[in-house]
N, C-alpha and C positions, 0 to 999 in steps of 0.2 A: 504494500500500500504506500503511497507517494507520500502521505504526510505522516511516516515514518522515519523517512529519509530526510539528512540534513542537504534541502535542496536552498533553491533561489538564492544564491549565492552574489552577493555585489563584492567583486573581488576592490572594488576602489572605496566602498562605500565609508570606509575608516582611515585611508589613504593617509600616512604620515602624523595617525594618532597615538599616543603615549595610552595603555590601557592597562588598570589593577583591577584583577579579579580576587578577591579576598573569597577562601576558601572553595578555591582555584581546582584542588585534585581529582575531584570526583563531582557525579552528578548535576545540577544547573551550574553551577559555576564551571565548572568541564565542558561542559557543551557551549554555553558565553565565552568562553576564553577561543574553542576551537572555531566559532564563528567571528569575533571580531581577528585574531590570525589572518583567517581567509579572504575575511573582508580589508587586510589593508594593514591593518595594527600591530604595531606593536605591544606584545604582550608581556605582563606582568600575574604571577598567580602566587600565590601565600595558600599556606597549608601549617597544621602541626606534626605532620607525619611525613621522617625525607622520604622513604622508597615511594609513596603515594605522589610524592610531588615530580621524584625523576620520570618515572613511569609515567604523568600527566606531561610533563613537556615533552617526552618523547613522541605521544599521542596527537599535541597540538601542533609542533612542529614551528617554521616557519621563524623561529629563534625565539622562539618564549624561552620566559628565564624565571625560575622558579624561587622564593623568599621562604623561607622555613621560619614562620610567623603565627601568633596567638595571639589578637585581636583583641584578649581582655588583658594582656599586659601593654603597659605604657612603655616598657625600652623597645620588647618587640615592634610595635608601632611606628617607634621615633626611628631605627635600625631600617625599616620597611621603607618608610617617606627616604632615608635619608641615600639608600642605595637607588631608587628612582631620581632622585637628585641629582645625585652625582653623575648618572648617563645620559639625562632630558633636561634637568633643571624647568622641566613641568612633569604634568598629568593633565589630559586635555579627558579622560573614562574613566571613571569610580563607579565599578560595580561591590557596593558593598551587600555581599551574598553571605557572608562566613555566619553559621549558625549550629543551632543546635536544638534540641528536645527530648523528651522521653513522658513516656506514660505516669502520670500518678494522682490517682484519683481525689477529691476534697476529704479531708480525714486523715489523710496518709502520707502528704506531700510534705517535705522535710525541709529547714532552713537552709542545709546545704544545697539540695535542690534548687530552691532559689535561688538562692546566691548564684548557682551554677548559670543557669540560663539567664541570669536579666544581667552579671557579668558583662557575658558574652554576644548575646541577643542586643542586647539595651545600651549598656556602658561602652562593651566593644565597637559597636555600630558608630554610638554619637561620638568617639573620639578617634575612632579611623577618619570618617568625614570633616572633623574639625579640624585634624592634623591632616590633612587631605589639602585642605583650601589656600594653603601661602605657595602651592603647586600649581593651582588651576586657574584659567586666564579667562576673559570673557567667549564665550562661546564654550563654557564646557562644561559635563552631564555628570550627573548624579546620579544612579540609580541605587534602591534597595531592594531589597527583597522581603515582600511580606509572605502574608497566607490566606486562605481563604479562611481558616480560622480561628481568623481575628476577628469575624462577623458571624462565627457559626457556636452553636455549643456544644463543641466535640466532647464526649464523659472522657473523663482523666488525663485533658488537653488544658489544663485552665491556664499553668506557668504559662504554656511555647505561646497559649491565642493571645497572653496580657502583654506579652513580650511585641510579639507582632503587631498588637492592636497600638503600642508604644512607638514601633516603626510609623508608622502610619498617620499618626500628631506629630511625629517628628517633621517628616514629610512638609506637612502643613505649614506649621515655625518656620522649618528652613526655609523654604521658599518665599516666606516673608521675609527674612534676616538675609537674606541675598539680593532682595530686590535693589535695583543698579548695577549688579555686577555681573548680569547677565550670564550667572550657572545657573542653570537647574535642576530640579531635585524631582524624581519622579519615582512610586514602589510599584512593583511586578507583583501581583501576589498570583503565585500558581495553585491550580487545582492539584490533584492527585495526580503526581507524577511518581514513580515507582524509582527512587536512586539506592547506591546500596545503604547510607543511613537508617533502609527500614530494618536492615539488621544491625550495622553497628550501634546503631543509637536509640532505633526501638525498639530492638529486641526480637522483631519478628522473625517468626519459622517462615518455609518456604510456602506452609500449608496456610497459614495466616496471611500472608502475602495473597499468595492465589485468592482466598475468599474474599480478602478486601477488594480486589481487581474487579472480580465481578459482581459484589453489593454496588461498587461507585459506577462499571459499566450499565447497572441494570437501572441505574437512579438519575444517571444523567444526561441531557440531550442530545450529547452526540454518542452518546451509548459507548465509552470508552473511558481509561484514564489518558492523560497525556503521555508526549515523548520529553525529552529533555532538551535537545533541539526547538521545541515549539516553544516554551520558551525563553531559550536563548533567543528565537529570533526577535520575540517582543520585546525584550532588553535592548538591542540592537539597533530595535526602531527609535525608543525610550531616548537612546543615550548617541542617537544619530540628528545631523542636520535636517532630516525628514520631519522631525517634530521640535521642533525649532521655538513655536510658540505653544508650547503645553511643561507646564513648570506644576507642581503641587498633586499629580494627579496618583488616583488608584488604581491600574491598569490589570482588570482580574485578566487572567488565561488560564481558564477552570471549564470549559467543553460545555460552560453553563450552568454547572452545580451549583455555586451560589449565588445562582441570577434569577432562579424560577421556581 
């Protein structure tokens, strides 16, 4: 099936752009990274795991250069900006994707827990972007990554949707606290896209996987989950001269599930 494939490819369409994909090695930001590459970009991806990360720029190609970075520490951060510095003395693409979650129901959710994901989710986020900015020149994109449930109420989702629903106001602020300086700040929130996080990070079997696939194929409009490709390609749009004047926006790519 065609929109399977990482097609419609604009090999110029990033043409002599500086691009950081934060949590770069795998799943949406893997697939962002290997699409802005192809589209023109120069690429940057951050990860906490090296083999994950050699293995992704061998995947991307095209001279992506890998940062061995954690998003909720402040040196990692400053180390990140400052090796993009030192080769561009910009960043014209800030896909800040790097995330995290796990299952844990109300009654049960632990302080570390939080800690853990509004860290990383929340803290990480707002100070990748703000150490981001003494990079980025007019004409240059923001994007985040939200979710779809930051709107929905998934049982034993409540940290990752507060987290996300926090991206998401963020979103909003920024794009007022930039106005003049013509960057903008725009969040992807994707539907159910299948990356490997549903095991590393939520634990799921292959046989839970499978039945989630088809509870969300059987529940949603286009009778599917998404690809990772699909997307990357809205990010792409997001964080391209195509969208030029769209600054503050929520852009679901969820096949319709939390539209109807």
């Amino acid at each position: 099936m065609n929109h399977l494939k990482p097609a419609n490819v604009n090999s110029t369409r990033h043409a002599g752009k500086i691009v950081l994909v934060t949590g770069g090695s795998s799943g949406i930001g893997l697939a962002a990274a290997m699409r802005f590459a192809r589209e023109g970009a120069t690429v940057y991806i951050t990860g906490r795991r090296q083999a994950e990360l050699d293995e992704a720029v061998e995947q991307i190609g095209h001279g992506a250069t890998a940062i061995r970075a954690d998003i909720s520490s402040a040196a990692d951060l400053d180390r990140m900006f400052s090796t993009v510095q030192a080769a561009h003395q910009k960043l014209d693409i800030l896909f800040a994707n790097a995330g995290g979650g796990e299952f844990s129901p109300l009654g049960q959710i632990t302080e570390a827990q939080f800690d853990k994901y509004f860290d990383i989710n929340v803290k990480g986020t707002l100070f990748t972007v703000q150490k981001a900015l003494p990079l980025m020149q007019p004409g240059s994109a923001i994007v985040l990554t939200g979710s779809i449930t930051s709107i929905q109420g998934v049982p034993a989702f409540g940290v990752y949707a507060a987290t996300k629903a926090a991206l998401r106001s963020f979103a909003r602020t920024w794009a007022s606290d930039l106005k003049g300086r013509d960057i903008r700040v725009n969040v992807v929130a994707p539907g159910v896209v299948v990356t490997p996080a549903y095991k590393t990070e939520l634990k799921m079997s292959d046989e839970q996987i499978d039945a989630y696939r088809q509870q969300v194929s059987d529940t949603t409009p286009l009778g599917r989950v998404g690809e990772a490709d699909e997307i990357a390609k809205a990010v792409s749009f997001l964080a391209s001269d195509d969208a030029s004047y769209i600054t503050g926006i929520e852009l679901f790519v969820d096949g319709g599930m939390a539209q109807v």
